[in-house]
MIPA-938097 format. One record per residue (C-alpha): residue number from 1; residue in one letter; x, y, z. Coordinates in nm, 4 decimals. Last residue first. Example, Ala and Ser with C-alpha at 12.3 -4.5 7.8 and 13.67 -1.06 7.14 Angstrom:
<rs>
+-----+------+----------+----------+----------+
: pos : code :       xx :       yy :       zz :
+-----+------+----------+----------+----------+
:   2 :    S :   1.3670 :  -0.1060 :   0.7140 :
:   1 :    A :   1.2300 :  -0.4500 :   0.7800 :
+-----+------+----------+----------+----------+
</rs>
This chain:
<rs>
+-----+------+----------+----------+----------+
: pos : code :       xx :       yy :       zz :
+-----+------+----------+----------+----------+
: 192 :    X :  -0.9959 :   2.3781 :  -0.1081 :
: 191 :    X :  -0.6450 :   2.2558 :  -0.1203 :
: 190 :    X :  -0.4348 :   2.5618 :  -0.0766 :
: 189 :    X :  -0.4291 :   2.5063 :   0.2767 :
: 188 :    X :  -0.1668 :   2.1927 :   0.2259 :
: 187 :    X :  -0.0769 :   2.0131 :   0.5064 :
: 186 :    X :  -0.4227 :   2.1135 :   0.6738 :
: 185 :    X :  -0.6023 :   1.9874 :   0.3559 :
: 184 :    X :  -0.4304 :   1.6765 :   0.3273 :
: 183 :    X :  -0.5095 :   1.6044 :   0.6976 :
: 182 :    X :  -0.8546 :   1.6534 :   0.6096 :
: 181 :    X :  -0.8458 :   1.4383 :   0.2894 :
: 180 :    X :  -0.7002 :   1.1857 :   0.5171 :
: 179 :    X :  -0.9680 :   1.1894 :   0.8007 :
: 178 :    X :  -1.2233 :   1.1212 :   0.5792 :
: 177 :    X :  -1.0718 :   0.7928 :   0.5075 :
: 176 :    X :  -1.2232 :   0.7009 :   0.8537 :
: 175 :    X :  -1.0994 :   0.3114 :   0.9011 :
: 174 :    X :  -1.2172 :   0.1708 :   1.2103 :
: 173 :    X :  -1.5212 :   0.2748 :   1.2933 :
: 172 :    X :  -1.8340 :   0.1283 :   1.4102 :
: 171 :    X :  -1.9050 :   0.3065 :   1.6932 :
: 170 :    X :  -1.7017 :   0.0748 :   1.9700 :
: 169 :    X :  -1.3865 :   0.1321 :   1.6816 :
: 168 :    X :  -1.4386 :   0.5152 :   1.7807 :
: 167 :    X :  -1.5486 :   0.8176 :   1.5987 :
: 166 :    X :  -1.7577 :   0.8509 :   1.9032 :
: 165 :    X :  -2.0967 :   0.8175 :   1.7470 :
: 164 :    X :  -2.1276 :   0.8213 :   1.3746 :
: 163 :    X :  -2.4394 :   1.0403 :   1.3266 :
: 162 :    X :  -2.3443 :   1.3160 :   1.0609 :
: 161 :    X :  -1.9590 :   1.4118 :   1.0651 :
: 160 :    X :  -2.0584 :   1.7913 :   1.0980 :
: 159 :    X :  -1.7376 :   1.9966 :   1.0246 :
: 158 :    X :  -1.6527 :   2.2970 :   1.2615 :
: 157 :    X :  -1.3918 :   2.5252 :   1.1420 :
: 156 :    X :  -1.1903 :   2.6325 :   1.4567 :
: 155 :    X :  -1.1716 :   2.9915 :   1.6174 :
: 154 :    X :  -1.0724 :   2.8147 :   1.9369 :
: 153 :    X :  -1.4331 :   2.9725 :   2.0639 :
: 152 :    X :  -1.6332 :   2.8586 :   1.8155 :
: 151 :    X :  -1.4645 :   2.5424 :   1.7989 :
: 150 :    X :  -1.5800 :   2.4318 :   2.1237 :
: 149 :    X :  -1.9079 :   2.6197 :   2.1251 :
: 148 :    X :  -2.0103 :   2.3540 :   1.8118 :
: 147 :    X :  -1.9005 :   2.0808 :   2.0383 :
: 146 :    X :  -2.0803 :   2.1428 :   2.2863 :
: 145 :    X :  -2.4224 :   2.2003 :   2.0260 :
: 144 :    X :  -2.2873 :   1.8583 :   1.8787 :
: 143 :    X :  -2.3602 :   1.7164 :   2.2130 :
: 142 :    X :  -2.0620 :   1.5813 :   2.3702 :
: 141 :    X :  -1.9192 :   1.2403 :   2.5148 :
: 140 :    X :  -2.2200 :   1.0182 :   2.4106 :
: 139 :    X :  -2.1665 :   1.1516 :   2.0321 :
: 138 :    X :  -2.5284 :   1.1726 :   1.8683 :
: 137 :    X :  -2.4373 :   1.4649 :   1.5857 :
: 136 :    X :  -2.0965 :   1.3881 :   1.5643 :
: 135 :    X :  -1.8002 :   1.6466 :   1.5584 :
: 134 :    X :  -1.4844 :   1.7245 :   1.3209 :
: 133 :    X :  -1.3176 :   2.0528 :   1.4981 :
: 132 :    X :  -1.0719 :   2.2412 :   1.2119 :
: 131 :    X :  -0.7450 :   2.3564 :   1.3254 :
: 130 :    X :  -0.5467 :   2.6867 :   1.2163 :
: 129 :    X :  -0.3161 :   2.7582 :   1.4494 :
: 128 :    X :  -0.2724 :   3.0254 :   1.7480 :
: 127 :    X :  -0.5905 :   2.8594 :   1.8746 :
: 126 :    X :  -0.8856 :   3.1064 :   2.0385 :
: 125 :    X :  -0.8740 :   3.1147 :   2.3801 :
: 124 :    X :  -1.1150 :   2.8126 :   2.5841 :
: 123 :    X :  -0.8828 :   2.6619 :   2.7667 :
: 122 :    X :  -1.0218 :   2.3704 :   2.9277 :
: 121 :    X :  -1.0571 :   2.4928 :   3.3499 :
: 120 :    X :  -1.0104 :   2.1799 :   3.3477 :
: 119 :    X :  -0.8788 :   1.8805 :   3.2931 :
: 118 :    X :  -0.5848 :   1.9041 :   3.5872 :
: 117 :    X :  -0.5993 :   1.5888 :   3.7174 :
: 116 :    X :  -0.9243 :   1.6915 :   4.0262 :
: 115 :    X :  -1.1359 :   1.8058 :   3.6951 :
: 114 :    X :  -1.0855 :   1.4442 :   3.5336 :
: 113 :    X :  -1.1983 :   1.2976 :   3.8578 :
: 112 :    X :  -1.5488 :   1.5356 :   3.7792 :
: 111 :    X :  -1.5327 :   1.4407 :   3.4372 :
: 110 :    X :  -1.5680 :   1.0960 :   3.5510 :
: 109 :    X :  -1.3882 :   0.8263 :   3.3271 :
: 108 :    X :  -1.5596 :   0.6364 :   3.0858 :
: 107 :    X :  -1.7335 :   0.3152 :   3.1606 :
: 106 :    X :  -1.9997 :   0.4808 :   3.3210 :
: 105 :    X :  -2.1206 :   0.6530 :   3.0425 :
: 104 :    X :  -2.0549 :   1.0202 :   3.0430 :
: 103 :    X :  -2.2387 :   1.2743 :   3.2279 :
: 102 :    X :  -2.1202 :   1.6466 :   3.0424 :
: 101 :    X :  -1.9605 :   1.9652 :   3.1801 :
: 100 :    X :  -1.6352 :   1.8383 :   3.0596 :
:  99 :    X :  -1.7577 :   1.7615 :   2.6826 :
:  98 :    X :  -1.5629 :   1.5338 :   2.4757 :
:  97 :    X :  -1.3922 :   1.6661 :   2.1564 :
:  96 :    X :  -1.4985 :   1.3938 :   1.8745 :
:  95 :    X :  -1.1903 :   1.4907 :   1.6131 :
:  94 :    X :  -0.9725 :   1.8109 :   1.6603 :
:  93 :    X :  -0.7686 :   1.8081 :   1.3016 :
:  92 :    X :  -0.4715 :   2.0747 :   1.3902 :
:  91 :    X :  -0.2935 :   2.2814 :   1.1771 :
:  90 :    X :   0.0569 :   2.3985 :   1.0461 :
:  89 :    X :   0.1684 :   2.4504 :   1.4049 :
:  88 :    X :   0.4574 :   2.7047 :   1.4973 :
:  87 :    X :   0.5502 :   2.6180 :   1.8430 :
:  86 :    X :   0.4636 :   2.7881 :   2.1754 :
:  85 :    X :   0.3893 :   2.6069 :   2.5026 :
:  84 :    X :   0.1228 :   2.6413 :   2.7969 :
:  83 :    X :  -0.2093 :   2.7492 :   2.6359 :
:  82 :    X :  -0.1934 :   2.4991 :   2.3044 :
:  81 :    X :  -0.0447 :   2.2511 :   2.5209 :
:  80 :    X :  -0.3708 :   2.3011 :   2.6948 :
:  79 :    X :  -0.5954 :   2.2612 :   2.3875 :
:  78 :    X :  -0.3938 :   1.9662 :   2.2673 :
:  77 :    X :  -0.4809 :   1.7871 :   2.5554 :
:  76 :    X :  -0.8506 :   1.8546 :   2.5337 :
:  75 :    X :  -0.8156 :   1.7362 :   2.1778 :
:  74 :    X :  -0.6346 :   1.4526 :   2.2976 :
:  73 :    X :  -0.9308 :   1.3548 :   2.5279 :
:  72 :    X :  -1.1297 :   1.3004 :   2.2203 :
:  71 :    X :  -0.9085 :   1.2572 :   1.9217 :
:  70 :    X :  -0.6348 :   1.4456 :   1.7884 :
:  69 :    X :  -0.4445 :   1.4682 :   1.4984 :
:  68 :    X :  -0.1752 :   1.7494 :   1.5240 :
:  67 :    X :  -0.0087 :   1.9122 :   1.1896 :
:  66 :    X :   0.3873 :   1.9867 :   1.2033 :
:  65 :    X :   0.6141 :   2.1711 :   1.0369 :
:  64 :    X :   0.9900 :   2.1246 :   1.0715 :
:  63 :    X :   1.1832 :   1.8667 :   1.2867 :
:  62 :    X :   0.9873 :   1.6398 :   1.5524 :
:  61 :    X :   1.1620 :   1.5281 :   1.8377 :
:  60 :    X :   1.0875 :   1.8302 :   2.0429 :
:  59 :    X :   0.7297 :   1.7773 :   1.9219 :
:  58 :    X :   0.7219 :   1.3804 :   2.1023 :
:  57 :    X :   0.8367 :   1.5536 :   2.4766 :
:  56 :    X :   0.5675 :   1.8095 :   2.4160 :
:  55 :    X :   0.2840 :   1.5759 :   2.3845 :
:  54 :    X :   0.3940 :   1.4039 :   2.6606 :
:  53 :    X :   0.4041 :   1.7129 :   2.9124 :
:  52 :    X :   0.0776 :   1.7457 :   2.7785 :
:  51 :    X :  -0.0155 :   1.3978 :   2.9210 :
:  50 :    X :   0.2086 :   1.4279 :   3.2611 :
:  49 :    X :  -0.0206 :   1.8095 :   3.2999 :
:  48 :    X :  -0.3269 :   1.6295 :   3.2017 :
:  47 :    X :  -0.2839 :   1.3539 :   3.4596 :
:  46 :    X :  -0.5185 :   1.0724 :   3.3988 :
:  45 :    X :  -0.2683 :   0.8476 :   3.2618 :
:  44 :    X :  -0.0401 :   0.9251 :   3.5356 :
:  43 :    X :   0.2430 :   0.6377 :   3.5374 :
:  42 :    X :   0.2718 :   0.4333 :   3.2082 :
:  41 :    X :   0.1566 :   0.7287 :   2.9291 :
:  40 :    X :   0.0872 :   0.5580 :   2.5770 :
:  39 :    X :   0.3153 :   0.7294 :   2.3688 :
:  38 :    X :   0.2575 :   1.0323 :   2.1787 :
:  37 :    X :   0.2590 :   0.9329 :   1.7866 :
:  36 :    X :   0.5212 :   1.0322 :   1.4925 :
:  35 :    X :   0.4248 :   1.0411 :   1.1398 :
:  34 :    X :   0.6016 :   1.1367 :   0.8038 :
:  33 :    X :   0.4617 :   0.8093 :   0.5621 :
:  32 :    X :   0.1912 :   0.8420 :   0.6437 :
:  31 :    X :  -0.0776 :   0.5205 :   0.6124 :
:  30 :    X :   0.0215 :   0.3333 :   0.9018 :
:  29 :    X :  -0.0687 :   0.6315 :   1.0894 :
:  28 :    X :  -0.4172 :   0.6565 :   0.9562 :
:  27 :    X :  -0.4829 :   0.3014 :   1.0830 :
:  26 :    X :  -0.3717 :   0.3723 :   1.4077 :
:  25 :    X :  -0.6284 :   0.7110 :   1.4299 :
:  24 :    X :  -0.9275 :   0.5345 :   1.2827 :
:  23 :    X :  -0.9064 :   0.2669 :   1.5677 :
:  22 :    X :  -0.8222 :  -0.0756 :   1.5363 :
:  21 :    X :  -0.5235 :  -0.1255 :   1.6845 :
:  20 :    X :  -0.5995 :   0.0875 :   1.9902 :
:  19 :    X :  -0.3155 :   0.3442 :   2.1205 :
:  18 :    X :  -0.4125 :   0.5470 :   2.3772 :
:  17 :    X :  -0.7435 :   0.5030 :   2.5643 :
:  16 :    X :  -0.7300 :   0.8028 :   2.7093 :
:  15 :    X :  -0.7700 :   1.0192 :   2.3863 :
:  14 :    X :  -0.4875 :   0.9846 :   2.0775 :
:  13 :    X :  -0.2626 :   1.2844 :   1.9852 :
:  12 :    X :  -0.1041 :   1.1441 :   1.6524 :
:  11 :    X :   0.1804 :   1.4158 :   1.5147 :
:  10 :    X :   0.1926 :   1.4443 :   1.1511 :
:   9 :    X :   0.5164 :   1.5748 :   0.9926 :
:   8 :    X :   0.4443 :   1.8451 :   0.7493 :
:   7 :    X :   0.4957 :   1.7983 :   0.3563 :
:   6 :    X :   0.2550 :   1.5420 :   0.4007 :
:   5 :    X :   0.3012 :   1.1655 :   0.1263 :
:   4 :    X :   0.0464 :   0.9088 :   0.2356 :
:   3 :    X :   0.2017 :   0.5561 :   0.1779 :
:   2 :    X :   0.1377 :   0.3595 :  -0.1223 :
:   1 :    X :   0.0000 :   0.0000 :   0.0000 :
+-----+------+----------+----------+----------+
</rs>
């Protein structure tokens, strides 16, 4: 299989769960051929600080331009590197943000926990990059009105991904060639 060509290195920011085989996010690495992910953490894993920290540890490997892929809690995450460290970034794709002030399914961590690690207050300032926020419309994380005030207020362009749950291998996904074109178009802004 050809391998994705980027003139920017792509950076994988995946959600608590890290790194799962299946998901859209693995499978879209396998497919660039300039990638880098942020490990799994071993210690912490519900420390936002230790998980930005991370974040930063995998850009200062990372030579020339770079666009972020994030998904669910790694949007968060990328939202408070965004407010803590500076470094010119090409773009971002924000995929499934969760909401904070929302009650998750119990199999998901509480966003109240989340609060006592450092989740919030989420940084709400505009980006200093561009980044576009792709959101479901029946997401058990966050409403697509949530998400919708997300990207409003990081100056994001939202994109409505219809009803496709999390984005996740639990809703059905897997590969999410969708995700390429967008990563195309952040590498590349003269791609309309």
């Amino acid at each position: 299989m050809e391998k994705l060509h980027t003139t920017a290195t792509v950076l994988i920011v995946p959600g608590l769960r890290g790194h799962v085989a299946e998901h859209w996010q693995t499978l879209l690495a396998d497919r660039l051929a300039k990638v880098h992910s942020v490990p799994p953490l071993e210690v912490d894993g519900l420390c936002c600080k230790a998980r930005v920290e991370a974040i930063q540890r995998e850009l200062e490997q990372i030579d020339g331009e770079v666009v972020l892929v994030a998904h669910s809690a790694g949007v968060l995450m990328v939202a408070h590197w965004a407010a803590r460290y500076r470094r010119p970034i090409k773009g971002a794709l924000l995929a499934a943000p969760p909401d904070l002030g929302a009650q998750w399914p119990a199999h998901y961590p509480n966003p109240a926990s989340l609060a006592e690690q450092g989740w919030s207050p989420l940084p709400l300032d505009p980006l200093p990059f561009p980044s576009i926020v792709a959101a479901s419309s029946n997401d058990h994380l966050a409403s697509y009105a949530a998400a919708g005030e997300l990207a409003r207020r990081w100056g994001s362009e939202l994109i409505s991904l219809g009803a496709v749950g999390h984005l996740n291998p639990a809703s059905g996904f897997g590969p999410w060639p969708l995700a390429e074109a967008l990563v195309r178009r952040l590498d590349n802004p003269n791609l309309q």
